[in-house]
C-alpha positions as a Markdown table, in Angstrom:
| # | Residue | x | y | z |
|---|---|---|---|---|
| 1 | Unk | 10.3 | 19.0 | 19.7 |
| 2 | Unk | 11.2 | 16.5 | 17.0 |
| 3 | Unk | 9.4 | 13.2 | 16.1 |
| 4 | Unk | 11.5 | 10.7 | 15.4 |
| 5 | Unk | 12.2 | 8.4 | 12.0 |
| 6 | Unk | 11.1 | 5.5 | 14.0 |
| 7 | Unk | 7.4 | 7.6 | 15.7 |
| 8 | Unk | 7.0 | 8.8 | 11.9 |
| 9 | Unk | 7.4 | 5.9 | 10.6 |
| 10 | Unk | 4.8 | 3.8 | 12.9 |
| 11 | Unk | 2.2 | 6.5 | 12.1 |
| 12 | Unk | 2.7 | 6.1 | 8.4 |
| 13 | Unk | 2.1 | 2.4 | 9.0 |
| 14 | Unk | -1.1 | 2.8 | 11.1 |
| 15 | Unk | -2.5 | 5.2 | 8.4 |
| 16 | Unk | -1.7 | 2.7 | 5.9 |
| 17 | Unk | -3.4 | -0.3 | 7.9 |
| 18 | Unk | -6.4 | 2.6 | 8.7 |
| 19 | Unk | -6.6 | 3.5 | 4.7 |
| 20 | Unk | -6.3 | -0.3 | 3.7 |
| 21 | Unk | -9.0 | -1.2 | 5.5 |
| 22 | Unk | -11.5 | 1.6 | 4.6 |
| 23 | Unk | -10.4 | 0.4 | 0.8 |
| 24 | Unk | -11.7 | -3.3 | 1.9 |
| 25 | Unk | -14.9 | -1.5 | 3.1 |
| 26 | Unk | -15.6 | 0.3 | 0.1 |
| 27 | Unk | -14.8 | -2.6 | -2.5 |
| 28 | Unk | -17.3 | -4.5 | 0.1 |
| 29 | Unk | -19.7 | -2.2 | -0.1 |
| 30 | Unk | -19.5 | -0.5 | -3.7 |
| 31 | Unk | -17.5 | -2.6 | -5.8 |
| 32 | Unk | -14.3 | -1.1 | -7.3 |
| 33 | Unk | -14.5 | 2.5 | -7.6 |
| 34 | Unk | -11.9 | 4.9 | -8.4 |
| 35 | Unk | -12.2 | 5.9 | -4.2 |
| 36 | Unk | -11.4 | 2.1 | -4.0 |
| 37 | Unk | -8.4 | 2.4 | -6.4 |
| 38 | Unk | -7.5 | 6.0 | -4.2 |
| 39 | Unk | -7.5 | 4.2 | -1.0 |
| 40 | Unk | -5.0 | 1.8 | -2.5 |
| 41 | Unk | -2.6 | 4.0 | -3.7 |
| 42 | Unk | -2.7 | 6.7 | -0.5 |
| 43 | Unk | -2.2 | 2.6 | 1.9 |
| 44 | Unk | 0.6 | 1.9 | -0.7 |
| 45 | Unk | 2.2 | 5.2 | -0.2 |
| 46 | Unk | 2.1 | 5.3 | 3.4 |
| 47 | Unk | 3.3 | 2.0 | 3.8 |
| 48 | Unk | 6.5 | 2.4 | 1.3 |
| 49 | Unk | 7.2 | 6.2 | 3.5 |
| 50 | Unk | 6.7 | 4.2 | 7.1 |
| 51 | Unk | 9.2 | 1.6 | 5.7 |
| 52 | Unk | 11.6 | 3.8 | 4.6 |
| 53 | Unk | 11.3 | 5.8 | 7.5 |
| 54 | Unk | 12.3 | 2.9 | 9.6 |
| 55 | Unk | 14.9 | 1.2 | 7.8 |
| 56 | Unk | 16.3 | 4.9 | 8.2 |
| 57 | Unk | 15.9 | 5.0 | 12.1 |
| 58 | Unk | 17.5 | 1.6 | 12.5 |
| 59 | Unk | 20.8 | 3.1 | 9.8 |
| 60 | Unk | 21.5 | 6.3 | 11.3 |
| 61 | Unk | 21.4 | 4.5 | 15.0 |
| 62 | Unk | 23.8 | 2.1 | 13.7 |
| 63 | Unk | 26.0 | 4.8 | 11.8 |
| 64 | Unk | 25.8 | 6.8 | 15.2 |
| 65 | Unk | 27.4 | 3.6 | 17.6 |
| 66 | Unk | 30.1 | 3.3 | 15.3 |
C-alpha cells in the first residue's frame, strides 16, 4: 500500500516540529552546540520535504480533475 504526498508530507512536518523542539531543549540546556546546529538543519530539512510534499498532493489532485 502506498502513502500518500499529502500522509508523507504531514509526517515530515511532525518530525520537523518533534526535531525543532528537541533543538530548543538542547540550546536550553547546553548552549549552542553543533547537536543544536544538527537539530536545526535535520527540522529545516523536514519542514522544506513536508512542504513540498504537499504543495505536490494539492497539484497532482488539481491536474487529475481537469
Amino acid at each position: 500500500m502506498r502513502r500518500s504526498p499529502l500522509f508523507s508530507g504531514l509526517i515530515y512536518f511532525l518530525l520537523g516540529g518533534l526535531f525543532t523542539y528537541f533543538a530548543i531543549d538542547d540550546v536550553q540546556k547546553n548552549g549552542w552546540g553543533f547537536f543544536s546546529y544538527l537539530l536545526i538543519l535535520l527540522a529545516t530539512f523536514d519542514f522544506g520535504s513536508g512542504l513540498k510534499m504537499i504543495t505536490f498532493h494539492f497539484r497532482y489532485k488539481d491536474k487529475l480533475k481537469k
